[in-house]
C-alpha positions in Angstrom: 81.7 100.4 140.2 82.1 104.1 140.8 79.9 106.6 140.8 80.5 110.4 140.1 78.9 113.9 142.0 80.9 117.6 141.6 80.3 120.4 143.6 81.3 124.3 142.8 81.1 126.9 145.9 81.8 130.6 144.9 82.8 132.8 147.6 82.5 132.9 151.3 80.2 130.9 153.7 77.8 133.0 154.5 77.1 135.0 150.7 78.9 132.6 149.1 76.6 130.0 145.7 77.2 126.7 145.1 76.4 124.1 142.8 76.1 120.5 143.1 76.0 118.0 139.8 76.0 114.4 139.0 77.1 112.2 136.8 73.9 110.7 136.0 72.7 114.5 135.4 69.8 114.3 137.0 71.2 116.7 139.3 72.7 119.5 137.2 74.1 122.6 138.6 71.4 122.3 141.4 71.7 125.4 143.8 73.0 125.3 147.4 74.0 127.9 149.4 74.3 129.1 153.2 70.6 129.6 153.1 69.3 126.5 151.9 71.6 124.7 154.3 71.1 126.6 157.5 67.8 128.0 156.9 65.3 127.9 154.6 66.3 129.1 151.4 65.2 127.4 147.9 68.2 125.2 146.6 69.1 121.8 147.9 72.1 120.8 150.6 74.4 118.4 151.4 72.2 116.9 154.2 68.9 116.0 152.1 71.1 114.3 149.4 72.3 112.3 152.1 69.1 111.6 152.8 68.0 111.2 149.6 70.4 108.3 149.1 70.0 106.7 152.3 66.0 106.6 151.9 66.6 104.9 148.2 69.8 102.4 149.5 68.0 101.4 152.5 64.5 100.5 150.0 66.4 98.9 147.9 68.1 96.8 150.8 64.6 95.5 152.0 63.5 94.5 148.8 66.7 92.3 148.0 66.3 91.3 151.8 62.5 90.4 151.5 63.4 88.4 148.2 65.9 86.4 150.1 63.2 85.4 152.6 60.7 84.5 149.7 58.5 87.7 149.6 58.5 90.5 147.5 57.2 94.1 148.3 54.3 96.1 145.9 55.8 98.7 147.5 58.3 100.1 149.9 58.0 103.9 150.7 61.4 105.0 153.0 61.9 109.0 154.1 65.2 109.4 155.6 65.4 112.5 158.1 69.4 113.6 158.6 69.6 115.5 162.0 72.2 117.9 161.8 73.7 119.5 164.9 76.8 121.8 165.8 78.5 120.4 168.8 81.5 122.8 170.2 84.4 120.4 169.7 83.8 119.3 166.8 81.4 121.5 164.7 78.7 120.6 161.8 78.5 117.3 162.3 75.6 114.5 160.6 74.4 113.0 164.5 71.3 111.1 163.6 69.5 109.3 161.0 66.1 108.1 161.1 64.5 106.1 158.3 60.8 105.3 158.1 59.6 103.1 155.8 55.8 102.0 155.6 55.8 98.5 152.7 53.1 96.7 151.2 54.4 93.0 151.6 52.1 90.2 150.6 52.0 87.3 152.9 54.2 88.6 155.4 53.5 88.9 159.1 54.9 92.2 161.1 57.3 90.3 163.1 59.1 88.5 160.0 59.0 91.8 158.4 60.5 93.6 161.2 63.0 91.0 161.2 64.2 91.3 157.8 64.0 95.0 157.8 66.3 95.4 160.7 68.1 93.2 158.9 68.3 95.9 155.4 69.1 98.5 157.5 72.2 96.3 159.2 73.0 95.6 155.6 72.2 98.6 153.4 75.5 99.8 151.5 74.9 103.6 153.1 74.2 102.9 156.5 77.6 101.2 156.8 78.6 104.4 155.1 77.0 106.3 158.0 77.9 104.0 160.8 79.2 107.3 162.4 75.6 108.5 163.2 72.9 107.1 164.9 70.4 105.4 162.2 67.4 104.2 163.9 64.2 102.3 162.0 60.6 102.9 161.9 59.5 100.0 159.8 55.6 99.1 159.2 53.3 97.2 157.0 51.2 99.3 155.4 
């Protein structure tokens, strides 16, 4: 299976406009730029798509995890914060990743859950991706 994103950058760093698309075109020529990376500028960035996809991998990991186990989730709610820092030697670089999911599990106690989400998080397709930085878990029933 393969899956498809483009990206267009016009000009330099710092002035420069960019636009990111995907296959699926839900994204389509979304704006990103200097600003909306670096500061606060409307657009989207490389970083909260990363995000994005983490947050829906890893929710997708914990229900095929809790299914396993026998339960299944009325919900799972993940947010996925991408820290972001520029270290001297080696610039820009993706250093932490902290997902926090809060899931409505019938039947389950907190430590089995904690368990199995652990487990999802071990698992998920885009953590392995991410390996490189630091993903921590806050996982609760909610």
């Amino acid at each position: 299976m393969k899956r498809k994103a483009s990206a267009v950058w016009r000009g330099d760093l710092k002035s420069g406009r960019g636009t990111i698309s995907t296959e699926s075109t839900l994204l389509k020529d979304a704006q990103y730029g200097f600003g909306t990376r670096f500061e606060t500028g409307p657009g989207t960035n490389p970083e909260e798509l990363v995000g994005a996809a983490h947050a829906g991998c890893f929710s997708m990991a914990l229900s095929a995890e809790l299914g396993k186990a026998g339960f299944t989730a009325d919900e799972i709610a993940t947010t996925a914060t991408v820290t972001l820092d520029n270290h001297p030697q080696t610039s820009w670089t993706v250093t932490k990743i902290h997902l926090e999911t809060s899931a409505k599990v019938p039947g389950i106690d907190a430590a089995k859950f904690a368990t199995i989400a652990a487990g999802a998080k071990a698992g998920c397709p885009i953590s392995r991706l991410l390996a490189a930085a630091e993903i921590t878990l806050d996982a609760k029933l909610g």
